[in-house]
GUFI-273207 format. One record per residue (C-alpha): residue number from 1; x, y, z. Coordinates in nm, 3 decimals. Each point is the difference from the previous one (the first is absolute). Example, Ala and Ser with C-alpha at 12.3 -4.5 7.8 and 13.67 -1.06 7.14 Angstrom:
r num: 1; xx: 1.230; yy: -0.450; zz: 0.780
r num: 2; xx: 0.137; yy: 0.344; zz: -0.066
***
This chain:
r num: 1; xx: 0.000; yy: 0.000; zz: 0.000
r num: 2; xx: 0.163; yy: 0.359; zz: -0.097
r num: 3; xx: 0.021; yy: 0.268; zz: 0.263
r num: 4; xx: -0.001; yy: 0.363; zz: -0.057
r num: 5; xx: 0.132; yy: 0.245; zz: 0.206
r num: 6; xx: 0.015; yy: 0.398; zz: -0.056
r num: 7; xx: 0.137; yy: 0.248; zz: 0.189
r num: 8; xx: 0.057; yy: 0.391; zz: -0.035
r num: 9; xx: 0.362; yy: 0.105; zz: 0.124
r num: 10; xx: 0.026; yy: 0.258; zz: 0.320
r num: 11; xx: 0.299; yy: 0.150; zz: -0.134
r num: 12; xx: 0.094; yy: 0.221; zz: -0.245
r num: 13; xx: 0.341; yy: -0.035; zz: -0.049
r num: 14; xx: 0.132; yy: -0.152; zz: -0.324
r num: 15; xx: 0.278; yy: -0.198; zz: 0.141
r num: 16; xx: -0.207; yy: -0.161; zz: 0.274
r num: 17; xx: -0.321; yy: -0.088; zz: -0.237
r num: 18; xx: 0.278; yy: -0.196; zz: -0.242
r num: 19; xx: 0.147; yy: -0.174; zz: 0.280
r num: 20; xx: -0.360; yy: -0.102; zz: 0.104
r num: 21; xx: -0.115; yy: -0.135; zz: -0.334
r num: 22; xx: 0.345; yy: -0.172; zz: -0.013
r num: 23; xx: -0.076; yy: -0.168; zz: 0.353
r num: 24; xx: -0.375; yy: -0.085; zz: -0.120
r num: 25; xx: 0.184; yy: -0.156; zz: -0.307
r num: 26; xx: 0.174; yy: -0.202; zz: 0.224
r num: 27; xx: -0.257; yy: -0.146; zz: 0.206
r num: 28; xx: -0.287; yy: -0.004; zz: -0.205
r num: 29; xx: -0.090; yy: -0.391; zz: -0.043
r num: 30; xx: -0.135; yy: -0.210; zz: -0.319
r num: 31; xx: -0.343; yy: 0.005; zz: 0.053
r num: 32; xx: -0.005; yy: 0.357; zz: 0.075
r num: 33; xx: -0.048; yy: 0.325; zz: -0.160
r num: 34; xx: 0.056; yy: 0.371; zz: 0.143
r num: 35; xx: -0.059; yy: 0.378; zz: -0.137
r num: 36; xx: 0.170; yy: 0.206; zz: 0.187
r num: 37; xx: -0.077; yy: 0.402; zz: -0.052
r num: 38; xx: 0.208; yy: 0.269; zz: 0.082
r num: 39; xx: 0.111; yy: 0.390; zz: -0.017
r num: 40; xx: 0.375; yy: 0.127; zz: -0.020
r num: 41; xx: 0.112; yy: 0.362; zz: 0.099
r num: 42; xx: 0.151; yy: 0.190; zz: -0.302
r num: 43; xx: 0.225; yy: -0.226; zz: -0.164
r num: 44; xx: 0.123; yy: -0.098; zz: -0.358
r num: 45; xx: 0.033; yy: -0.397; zz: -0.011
r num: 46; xx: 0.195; yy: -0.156; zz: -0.289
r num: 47; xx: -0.006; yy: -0.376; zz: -0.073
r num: 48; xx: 0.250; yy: -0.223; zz: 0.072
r num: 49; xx: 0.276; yy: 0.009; zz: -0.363
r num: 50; xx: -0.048; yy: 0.360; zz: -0.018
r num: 51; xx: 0.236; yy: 0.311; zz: -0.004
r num: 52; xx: -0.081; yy: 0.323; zz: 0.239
r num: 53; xx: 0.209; yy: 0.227; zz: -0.225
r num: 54; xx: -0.206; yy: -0.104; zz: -0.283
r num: 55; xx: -0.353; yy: 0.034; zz: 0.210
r num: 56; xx: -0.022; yy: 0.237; zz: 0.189
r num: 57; xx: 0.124; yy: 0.342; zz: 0.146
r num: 58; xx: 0.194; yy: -0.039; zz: 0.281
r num: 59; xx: 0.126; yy: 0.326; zz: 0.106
r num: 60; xx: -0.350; yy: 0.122; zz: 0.003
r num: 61; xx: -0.126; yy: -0.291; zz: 0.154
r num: 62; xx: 0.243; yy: 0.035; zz: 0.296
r num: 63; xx: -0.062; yy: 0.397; zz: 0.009
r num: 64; xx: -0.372; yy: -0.102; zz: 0.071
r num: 65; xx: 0.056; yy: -0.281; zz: 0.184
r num: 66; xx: -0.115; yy: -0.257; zz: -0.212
r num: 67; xx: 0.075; yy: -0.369; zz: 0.065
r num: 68; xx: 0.154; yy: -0.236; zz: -0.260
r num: 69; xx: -0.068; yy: -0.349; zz: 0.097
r num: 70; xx: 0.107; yy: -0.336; zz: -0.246
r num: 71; xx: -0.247; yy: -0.245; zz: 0.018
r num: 72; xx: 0.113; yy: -0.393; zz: -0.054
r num: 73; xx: -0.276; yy: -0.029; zz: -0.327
r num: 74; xx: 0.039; yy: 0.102; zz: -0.328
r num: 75; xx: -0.167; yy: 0.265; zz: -0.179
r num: 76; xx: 0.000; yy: 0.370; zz: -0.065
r num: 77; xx: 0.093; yy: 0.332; zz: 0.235
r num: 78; xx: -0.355; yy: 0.152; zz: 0.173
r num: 79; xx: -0.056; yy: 0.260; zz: 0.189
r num: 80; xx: -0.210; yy: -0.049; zz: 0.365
r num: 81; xx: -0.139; yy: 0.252; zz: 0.222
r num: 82; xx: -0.305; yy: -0.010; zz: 0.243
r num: 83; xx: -0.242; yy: 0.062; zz: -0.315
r num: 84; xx: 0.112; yy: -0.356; zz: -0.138
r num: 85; xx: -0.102; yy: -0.347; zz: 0.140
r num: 86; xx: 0.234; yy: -0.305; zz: -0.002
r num: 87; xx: -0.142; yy: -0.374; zz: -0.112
r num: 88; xx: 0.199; yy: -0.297; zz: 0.086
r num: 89; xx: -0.193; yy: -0.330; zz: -0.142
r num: 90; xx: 0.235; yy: -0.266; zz: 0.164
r num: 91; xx: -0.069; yy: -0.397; zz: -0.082
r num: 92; xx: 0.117; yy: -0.314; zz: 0.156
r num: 93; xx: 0.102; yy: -0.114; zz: -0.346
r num: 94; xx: 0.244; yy: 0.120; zz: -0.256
r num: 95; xx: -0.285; yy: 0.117; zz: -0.294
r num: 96; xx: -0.027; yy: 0.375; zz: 0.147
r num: 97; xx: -0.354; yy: -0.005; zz: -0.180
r num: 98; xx: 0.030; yy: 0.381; zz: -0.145
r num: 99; xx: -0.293; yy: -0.005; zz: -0.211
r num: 100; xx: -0.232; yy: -0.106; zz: 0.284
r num: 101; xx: 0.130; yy: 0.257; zz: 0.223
r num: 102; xx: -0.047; yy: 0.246; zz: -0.248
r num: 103; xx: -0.379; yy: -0.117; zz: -0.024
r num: 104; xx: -0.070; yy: 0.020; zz: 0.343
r num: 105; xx: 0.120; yy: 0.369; zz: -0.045
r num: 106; xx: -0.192; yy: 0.095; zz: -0.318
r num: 107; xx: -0.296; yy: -0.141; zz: 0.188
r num: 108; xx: 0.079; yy: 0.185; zz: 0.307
r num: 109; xx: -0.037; yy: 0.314; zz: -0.210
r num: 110; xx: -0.308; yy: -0.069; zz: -0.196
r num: 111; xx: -0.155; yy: -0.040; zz: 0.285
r num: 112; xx: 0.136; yy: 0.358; zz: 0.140
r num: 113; xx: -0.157; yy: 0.121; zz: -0.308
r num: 114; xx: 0.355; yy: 0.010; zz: -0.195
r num: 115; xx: -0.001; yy: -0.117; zz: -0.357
r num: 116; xx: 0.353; yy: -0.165; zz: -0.067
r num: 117; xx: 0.198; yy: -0.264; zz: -0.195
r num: 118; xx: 0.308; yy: -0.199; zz: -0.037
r num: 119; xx: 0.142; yy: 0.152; zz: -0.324
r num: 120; xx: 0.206; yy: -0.211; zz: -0.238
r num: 121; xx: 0.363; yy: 0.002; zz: 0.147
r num: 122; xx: -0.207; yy: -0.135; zz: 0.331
r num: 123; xx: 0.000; yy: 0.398; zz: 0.170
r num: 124; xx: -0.315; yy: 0.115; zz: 0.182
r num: 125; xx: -0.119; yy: 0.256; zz: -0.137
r num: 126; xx: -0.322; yy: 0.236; zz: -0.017
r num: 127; xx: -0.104; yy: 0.164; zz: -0.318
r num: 128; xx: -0.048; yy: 0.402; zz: -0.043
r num: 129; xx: -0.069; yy: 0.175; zz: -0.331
r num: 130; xx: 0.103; yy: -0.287; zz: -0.192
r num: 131; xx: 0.351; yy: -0.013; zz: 0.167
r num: 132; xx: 0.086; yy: -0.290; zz: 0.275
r num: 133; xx: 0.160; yy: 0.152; zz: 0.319
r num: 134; xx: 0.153; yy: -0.265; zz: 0.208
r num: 135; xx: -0.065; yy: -0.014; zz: 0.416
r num: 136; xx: 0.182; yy: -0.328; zz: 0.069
r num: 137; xx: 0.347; yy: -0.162; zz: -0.039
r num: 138; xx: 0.112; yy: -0.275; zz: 0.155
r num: 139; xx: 0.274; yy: -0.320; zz: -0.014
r num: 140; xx: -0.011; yy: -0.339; zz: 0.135
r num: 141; xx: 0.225; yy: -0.241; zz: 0.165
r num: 142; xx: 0.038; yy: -0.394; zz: -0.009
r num: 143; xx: 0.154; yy: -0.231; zz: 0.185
r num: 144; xx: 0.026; yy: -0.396; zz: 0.014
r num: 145; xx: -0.337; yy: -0.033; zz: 0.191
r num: 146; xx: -0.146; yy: 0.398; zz: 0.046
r num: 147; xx: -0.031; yy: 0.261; zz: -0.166
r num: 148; xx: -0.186; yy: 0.392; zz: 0.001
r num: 149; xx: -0.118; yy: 0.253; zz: -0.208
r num: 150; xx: 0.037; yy: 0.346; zz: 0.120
r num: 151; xx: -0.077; yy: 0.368; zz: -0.138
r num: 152; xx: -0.117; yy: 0.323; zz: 0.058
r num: 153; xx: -0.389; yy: 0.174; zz: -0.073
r num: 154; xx: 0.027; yy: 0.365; zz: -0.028
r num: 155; xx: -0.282; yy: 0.135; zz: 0.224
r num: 156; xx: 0.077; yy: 0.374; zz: 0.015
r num: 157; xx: 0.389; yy: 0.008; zz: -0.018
r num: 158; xx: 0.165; yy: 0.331; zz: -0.052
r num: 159; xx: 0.083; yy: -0.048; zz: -0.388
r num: 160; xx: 0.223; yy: 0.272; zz: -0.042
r num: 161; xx: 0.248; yy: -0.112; zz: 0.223
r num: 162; xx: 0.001; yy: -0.403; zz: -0.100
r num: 163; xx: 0.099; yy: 0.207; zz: -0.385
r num: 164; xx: 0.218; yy: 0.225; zz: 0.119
r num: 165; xx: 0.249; yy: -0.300; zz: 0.220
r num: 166; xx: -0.056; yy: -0.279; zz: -0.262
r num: 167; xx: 0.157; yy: 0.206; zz: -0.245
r num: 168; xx: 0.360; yy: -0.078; zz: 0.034
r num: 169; xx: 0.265; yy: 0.264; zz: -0.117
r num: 170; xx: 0.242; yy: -0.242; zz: -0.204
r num: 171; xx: -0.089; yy: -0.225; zz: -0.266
r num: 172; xx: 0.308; yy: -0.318; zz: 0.042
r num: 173; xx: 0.093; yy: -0.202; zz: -0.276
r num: 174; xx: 0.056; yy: -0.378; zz: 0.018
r num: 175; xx: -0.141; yy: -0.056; zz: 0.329
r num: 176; xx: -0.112; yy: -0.354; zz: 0.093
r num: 177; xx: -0.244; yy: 0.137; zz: 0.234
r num: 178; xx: -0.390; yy: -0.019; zz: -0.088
r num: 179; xx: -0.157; yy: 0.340; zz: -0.129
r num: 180; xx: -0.366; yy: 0.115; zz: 0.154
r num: 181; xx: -0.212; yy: 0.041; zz: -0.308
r num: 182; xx: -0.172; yy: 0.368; zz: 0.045
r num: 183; xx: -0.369; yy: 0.006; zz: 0.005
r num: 184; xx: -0.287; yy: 0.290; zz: 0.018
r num: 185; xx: -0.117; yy: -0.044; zz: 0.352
r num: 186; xx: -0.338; yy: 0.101; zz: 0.132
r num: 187; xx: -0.123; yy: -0.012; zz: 0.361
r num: 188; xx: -0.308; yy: -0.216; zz: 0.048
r num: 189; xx: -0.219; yy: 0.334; zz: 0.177
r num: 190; xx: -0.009; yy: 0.126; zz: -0.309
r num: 191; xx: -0.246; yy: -0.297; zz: -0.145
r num: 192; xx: -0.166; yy: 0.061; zz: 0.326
r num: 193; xx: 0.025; yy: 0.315; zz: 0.228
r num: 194; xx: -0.182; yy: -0.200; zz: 0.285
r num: 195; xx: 0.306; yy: -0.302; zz: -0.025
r num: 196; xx: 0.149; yy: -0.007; zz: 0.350
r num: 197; xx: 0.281; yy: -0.273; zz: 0.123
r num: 198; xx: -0.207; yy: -0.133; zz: 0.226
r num: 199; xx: -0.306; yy: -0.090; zz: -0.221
r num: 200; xx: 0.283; yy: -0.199; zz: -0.234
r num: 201; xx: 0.138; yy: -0.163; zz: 0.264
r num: 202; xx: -0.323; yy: -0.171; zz: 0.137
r num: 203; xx: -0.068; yy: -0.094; zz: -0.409
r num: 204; xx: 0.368; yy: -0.169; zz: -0.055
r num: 205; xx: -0.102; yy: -0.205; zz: 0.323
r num: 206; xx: -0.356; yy: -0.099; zz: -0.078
r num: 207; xx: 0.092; yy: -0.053; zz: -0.412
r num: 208; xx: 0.281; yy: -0.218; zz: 0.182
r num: 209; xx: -0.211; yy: -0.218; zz: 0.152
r num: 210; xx: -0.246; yy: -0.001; zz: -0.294
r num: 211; xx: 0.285; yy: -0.080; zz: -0.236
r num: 212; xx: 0.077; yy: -0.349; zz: 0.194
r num: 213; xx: -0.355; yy: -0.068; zz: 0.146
r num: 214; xx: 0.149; yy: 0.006; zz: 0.337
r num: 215; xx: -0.044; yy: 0.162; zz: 0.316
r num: 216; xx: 0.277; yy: 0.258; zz: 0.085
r num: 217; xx: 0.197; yy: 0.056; zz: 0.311
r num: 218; xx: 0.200; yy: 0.284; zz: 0.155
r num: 219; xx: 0.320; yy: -0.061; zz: 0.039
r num: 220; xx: 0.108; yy: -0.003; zz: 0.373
r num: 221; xx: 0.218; yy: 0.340; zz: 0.049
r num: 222; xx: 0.271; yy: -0.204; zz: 0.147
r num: 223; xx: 0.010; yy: -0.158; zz: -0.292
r num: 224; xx: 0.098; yy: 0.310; zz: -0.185
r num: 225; xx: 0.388; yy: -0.065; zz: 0.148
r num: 226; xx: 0.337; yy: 0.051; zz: -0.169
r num: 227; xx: 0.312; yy: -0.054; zz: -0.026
r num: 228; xx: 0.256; yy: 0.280; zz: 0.153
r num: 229; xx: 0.257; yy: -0.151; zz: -0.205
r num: 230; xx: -0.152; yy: 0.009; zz: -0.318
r num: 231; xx: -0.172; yy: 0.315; zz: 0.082
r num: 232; xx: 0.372; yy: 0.166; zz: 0.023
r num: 233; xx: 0.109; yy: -0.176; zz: -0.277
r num: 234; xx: -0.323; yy: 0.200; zz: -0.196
r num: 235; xx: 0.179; yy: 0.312; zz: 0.188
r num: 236; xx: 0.328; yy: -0.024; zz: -0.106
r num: 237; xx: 0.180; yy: 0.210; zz: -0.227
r num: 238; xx: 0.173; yy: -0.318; zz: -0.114
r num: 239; xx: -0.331; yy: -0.118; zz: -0.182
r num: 240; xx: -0.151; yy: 0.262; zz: -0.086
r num: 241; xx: 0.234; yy: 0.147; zz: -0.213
r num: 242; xx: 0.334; yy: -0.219; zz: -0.050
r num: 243; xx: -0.244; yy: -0.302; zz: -0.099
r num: 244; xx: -0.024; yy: 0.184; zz: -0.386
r num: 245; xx: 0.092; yy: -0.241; zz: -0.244
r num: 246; xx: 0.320; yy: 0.107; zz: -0.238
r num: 247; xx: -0.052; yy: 0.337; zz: -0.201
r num: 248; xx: 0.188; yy: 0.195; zz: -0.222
r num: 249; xx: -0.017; yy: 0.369; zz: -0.043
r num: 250; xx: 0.166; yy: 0.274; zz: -0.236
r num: 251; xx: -0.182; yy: 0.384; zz: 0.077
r num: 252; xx: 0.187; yy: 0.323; zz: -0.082
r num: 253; xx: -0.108; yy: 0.285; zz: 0.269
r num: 254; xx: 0.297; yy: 0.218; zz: -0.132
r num: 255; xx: 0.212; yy: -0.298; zz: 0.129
r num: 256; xx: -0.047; yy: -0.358; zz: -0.209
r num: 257; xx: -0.041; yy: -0.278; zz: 0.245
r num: 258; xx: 0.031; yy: -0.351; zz: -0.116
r num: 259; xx: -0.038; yy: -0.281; zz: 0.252
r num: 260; xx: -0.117; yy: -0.338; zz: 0.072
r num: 261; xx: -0.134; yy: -0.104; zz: 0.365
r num: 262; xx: -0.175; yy: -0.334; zz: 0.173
r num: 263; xx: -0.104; yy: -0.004; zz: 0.372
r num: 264; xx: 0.089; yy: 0.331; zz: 0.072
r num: 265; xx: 0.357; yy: 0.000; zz: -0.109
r num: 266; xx: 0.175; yy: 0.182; zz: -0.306
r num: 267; xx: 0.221; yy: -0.254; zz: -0.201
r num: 268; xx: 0.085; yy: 0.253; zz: -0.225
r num: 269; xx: -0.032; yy: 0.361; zz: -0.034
r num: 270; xx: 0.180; yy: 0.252; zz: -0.291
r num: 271; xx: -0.030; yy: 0.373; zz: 0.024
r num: 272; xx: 0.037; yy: 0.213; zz: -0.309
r num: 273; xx: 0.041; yy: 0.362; zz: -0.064
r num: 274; xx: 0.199; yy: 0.279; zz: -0.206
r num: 275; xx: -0.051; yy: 0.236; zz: 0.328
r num: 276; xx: 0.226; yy: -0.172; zz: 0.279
r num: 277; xx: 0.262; yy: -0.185; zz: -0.019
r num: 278; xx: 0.023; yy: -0.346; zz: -0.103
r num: 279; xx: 0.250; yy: -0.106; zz: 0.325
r num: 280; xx: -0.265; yy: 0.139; zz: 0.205
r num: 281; xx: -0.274; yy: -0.186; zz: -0.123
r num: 282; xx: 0.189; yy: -0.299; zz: -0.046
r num: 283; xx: 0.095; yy: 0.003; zz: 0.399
r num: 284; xx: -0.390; yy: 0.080; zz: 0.073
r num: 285; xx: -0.068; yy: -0.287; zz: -0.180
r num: 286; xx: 0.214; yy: -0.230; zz: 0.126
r num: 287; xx: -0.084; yy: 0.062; zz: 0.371
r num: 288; xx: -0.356; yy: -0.058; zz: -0.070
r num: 289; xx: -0.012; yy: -0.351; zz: -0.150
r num: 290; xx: -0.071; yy: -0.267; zz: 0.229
r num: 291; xx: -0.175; yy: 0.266; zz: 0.246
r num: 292; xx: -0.366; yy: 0.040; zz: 0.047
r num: 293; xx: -0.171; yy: 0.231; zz: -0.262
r num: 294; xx: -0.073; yy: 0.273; zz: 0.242
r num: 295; xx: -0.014; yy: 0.338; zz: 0.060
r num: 296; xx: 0.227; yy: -0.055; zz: 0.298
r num: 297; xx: 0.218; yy: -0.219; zz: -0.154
r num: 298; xx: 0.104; yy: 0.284; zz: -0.293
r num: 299; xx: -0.011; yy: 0.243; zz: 0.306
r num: 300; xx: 0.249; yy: -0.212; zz: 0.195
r num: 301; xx: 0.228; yy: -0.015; zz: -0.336
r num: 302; xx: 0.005; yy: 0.354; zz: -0.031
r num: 303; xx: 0.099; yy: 0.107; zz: 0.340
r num: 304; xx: 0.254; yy: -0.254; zz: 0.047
r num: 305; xx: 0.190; yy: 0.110; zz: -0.371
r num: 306; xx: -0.104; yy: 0.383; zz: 0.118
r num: 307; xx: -0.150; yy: 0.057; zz: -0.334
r num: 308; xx: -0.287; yy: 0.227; zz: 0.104
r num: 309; xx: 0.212; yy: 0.337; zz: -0.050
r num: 310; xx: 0.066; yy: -0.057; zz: -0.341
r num: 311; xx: -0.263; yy: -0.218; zz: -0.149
r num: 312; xx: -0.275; yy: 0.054; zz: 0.208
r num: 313; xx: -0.165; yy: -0.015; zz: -0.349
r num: 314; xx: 0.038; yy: -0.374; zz: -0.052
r num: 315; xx: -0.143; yy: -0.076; zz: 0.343
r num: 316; xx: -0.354; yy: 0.175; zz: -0.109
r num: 317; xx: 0.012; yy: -0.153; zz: -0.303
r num: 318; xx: 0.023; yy: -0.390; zz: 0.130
r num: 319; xx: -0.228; yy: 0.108; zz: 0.305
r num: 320; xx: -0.301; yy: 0.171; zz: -0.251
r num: 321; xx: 0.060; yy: -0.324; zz: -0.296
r num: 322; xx: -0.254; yy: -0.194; zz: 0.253
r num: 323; xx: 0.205; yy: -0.272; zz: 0.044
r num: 324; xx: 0.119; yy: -0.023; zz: 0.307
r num: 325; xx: -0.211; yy: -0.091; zz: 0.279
r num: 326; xx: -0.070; yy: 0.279; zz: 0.264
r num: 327; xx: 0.000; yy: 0.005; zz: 0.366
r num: 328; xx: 0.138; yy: -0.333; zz: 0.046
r num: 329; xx: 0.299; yy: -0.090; zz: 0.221
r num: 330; xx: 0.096; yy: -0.352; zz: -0.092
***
């Protein structure tokens, strides 16, 4: 006999809601099934392959305090705030069952009055003035015997600032990371003025149920436990941003930069310009590979060669390419 269970997290914190889906992915058992719902505080969350430099903006992100958090599944870079809700479908089972989930949502919504449909590269999307506007993404994970299917639904999120941070600032060439495909995105009040999180999360539960023919369950709030290990390993500079699979990159910001990285760490790095000279560059770029790609990193270069009276020049150049990581100390 199948179980289900659903719960609706008490936190809003990014890092702890991941850890909690990772511990319910851990314990959930064959026969069962659980939705678990959730909000995050502002935060820009990037699947698993992907490349921050490449996503996102992350000196304005840090200016407004915006958290970026790598999750362990696949997928595309979204943006979360208060105005979004979280799904987690997780199965006892490895088939992650997407389409189902995705009809439990749809149905959810029709019945909240909210025309929308699964369009044909498998996005939910709602339909205005002939154009579809997308209010979910989402990525999946599978293992041996489990598996979930997780995304976002864009309630009222603030729109202009999920385009203004997923619009990175360099474009890098031969990167092995996976690219987020850009959408139009529409919030879900706009189909209905009256939509409020609430009223959707009582529909994902019931259409749940439905879905199955079963009788749901809460989930016990003990239950909703974690791992403080894996929970700082979500944390951690180390895999947030040094887990970005090998790029390349050649940009020209009055200084041409050429330079291959994986996990963090510059293998190879060639400054070129007719302005400074080339023993100077040479030096900058020698003490640089095999370090970090970070703003501190070129800062500790240029204090320990004393280069910032002469070619203070070079130093904005690297630090406004967008390439090196701010505000980290690793």
């Amino acid at each position: 006999m199948m179980n289900l269970f659903t719960a609706l997290s008490p936190y809003t914190d990014p890092y702890i809601n991941l850890a909690i889906e990772d511990f319910l992915l851990k314990i959930i058992g064959p026969q069962e099934k659980f939705l678990f719902l959730y909000n995050n505080r502002d935060s820009v969350v990037m699947g698993r392959f992907q490349n921050p430099l490449m996503e996102c903006r992350l000196s304005e992100m840090f200016q407004q305090g915006i958290k970026l958090v790598r999750r362990q599944s696949g997928g595309g870079c979204v943006y979360h705030d208060l105005g979004n809700l979280n799904f987690s479908f997780l199965h006892g089972e490895r088939d992650y069952h997407k389409e189902t989930s995705q009809t439990i949502i749809l149905q959810a919504l029709k019945n909240l009055n909210i025309s929308a449909h699964r369009n044909e590269r498998s996005d939910l999307v709602v339909s205005k003035n002939g154009i579809d506007y997308k209010f979910s993404g989402s990525a999946f994970k599978q293992k041996k015997d489990r598996s979930f299917h997780h995304g976002t639904l864009l309630i009222d999120s603030n729109l202009s600032d999920l385009n203004t941070f997923l619009k990175p600032k360099v474009s890098l060439s031969l990167s092995k990371s996976i690219s987020s495909v850009r959408s139009r995105v529409i919030n879900l009040v706009e189909a209905n003025s009256r939509l409020t999180q609430s009223d959707l999360v009582a529909e994902l539960m019931s259409e749940f149920g439905k879905c199955y023919d079963c009788k749901v369950q809460s989930l016990d709030k003990s239950v909703l436990n974690y791992s403080q290990q894996y929970l700082d390993e979500l944390r951690s500079e180390q895999w947030i941003y040094f887990e970005t699979p090998k790029f390349e990159f050649e940009l020209d910001h009055g200084l041409a930069i050429r330079a291959k990285c994986n996990k963090g760490i510059i293998l190879e790095l060639e400054l070129v310009s007719d302005l400074y000279p080339a023993q100077v560059l040479c030096l900058i770029s020698q003490e640089l590979q095999g370090k970090y790609h970070t703003q501190q990193e070129v800062l500790n270069v240029f204090e320990s060669a004393q280069l910032f009276s002469e070619y203070n020049d070079i130093f904005t150049c690297l630090i406004e390419s967008g390439i090196f990581y701010p505000n980290l100390q690793i």
